[in-house]
C-alpha positions, 0 to 999 in steps of 0.5 A: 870913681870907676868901680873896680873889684879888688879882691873875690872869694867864695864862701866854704860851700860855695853858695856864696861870692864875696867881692872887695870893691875899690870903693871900701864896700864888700858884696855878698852874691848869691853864688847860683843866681847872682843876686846881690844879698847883702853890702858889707860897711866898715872898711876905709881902705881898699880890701885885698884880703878875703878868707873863709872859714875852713869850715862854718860857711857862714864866716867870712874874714876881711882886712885892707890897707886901712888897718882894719880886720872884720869877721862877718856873718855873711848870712846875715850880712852884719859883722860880728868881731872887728879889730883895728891895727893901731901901732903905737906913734906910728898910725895903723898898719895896713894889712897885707894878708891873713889865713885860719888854721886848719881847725878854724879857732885862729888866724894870723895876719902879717901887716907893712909894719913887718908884724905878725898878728895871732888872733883865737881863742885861749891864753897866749902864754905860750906866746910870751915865752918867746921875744916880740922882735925877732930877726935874723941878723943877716936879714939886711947884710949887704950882698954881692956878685963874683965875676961868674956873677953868683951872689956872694954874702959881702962880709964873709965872701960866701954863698948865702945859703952856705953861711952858718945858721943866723943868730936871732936878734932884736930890731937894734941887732941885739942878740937874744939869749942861748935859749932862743938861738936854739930855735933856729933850724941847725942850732937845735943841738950846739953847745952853749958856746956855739951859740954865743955871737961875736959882737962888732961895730959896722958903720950905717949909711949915715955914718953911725957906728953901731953894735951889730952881730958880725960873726959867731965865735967865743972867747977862748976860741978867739984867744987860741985863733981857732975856728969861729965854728964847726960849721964855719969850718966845714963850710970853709972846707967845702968851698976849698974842695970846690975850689980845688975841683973847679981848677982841676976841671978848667985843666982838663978843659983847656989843655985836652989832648985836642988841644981844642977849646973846651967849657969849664963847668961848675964843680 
């Protein structure tokens, strides 16, 4: 096989080069010289991860497609923490990317698995107070394009980014509690019941019917035909008065005094 470096990167004080090479070997360069100070062994996997400490250049981290994540003392050439991403009936994760917190005491990776991996000293109570899956129940919602070909949300007919903010749910679409609604950007403040959603039955692509969260409204609100939402309705109104506003500015545009033809443009 071709040797192919994959991945490079330069140590905190850059007296050191580590490079990732397709053969699962990392090499340590001297950064002046380039002499080849030490091979690193451990990965199964092609490495496109490499991160340095932020500040002790001794330190540097690896991960790969193989599921695995080294610590290495680059000085030394030995590693000194490894972990294995194992996930439970499904094999390893392979490792996509990881980065150290500004002080150096944790890192985070993200895997193909869709995980994200918090790794560092203390207690990680602080974790627990919040669900292991978490998702926006918009996140796989079907889009499409109008005839100016803009991309509208299927369901609501509505611009992505003008939707209300998305519920949290689990990996079935199940919606978690008020408490953790509130953590999403523009929900830190409604009422309890602006934060409760309205469950639906959507068909999937193999013809399941499941429960998934298609829109936001409460009970009495729907007994009395109100909005789903101050913000639907606000978003609603928006999208009236540009509506109004593209057909008076279309108008003017056809029907000048020229008589000439004229460019519509968007309100």
């Amino acid at each position: 096989m071709k040797p192919k470096v994959t991945m490079i990167a330069w140590n905190q004080n850059d007296n050191y080069v580590v490079t990732a090479v397709n053969n699962h070997l990392l090499k340590v360069w001297n950064s002046s010289t380039g002499q080849l100070l030490h091979d690193l062994v451990g990965h199964a996997d092609e490495v496109f991860v490499l991160e340095t400490h932020p500040f002790d250049a001794r330190i540097m981290l690896s991960a790969g497609h193989d599921g695995n994540i080294f610590i290495w003392d680059i000085t030394k050439g030995v590693k000194t923490k490894h972990y294995f991403n194992m996930i439970e009936g499904q094999g390893h994760g392979a490792v996509f990317d990881c980065k150290f917190s500004p002080d150096g005491q944790h890192f985070a990776c993200t895997d193909s698995h869709g995980h994200l991996l918090i790794f560092g000293f203390g207690c990680s109570k602080p974790y627990e107070k919040i669900p292991d899956q978490m998702f926006f129940h918009t996140d796989y919602r079907p889009l499409i394009r109008d005839s100016n070909n803009y991309v509208l949300d299927e369901q609501t007919q509505q611009a992505p980014h003008l939707m209300p903010p998305p519920f949290l749910v689990d990996v079935d679409g199940n919606p978690h509690p008020t408490k953790y609604q509130r953590l999403v950007p523009g929900r830190e403040n409604c009422a309890d019941e602006h934060l409760i959603p309205q469950l639906g039955y959507v068909a999937t692509s193999d013809g399941e019917v499941v429960e998934q969260v298609i829109g936001q409204q409460t009970v009495d609100q729907d007994e009395q035909n109100l909005e789903p939402s101050i913000l639907d309705g606000m978003i609603r109104q928006l999208q009236l008065e540009q509506d109004l506003r593209n057909g008076a500015d279309q108008e003017s545009a056809s029907g000048g005094p020229q008589g000439g033809e004229g460019t519509p443009r968007r309100g």
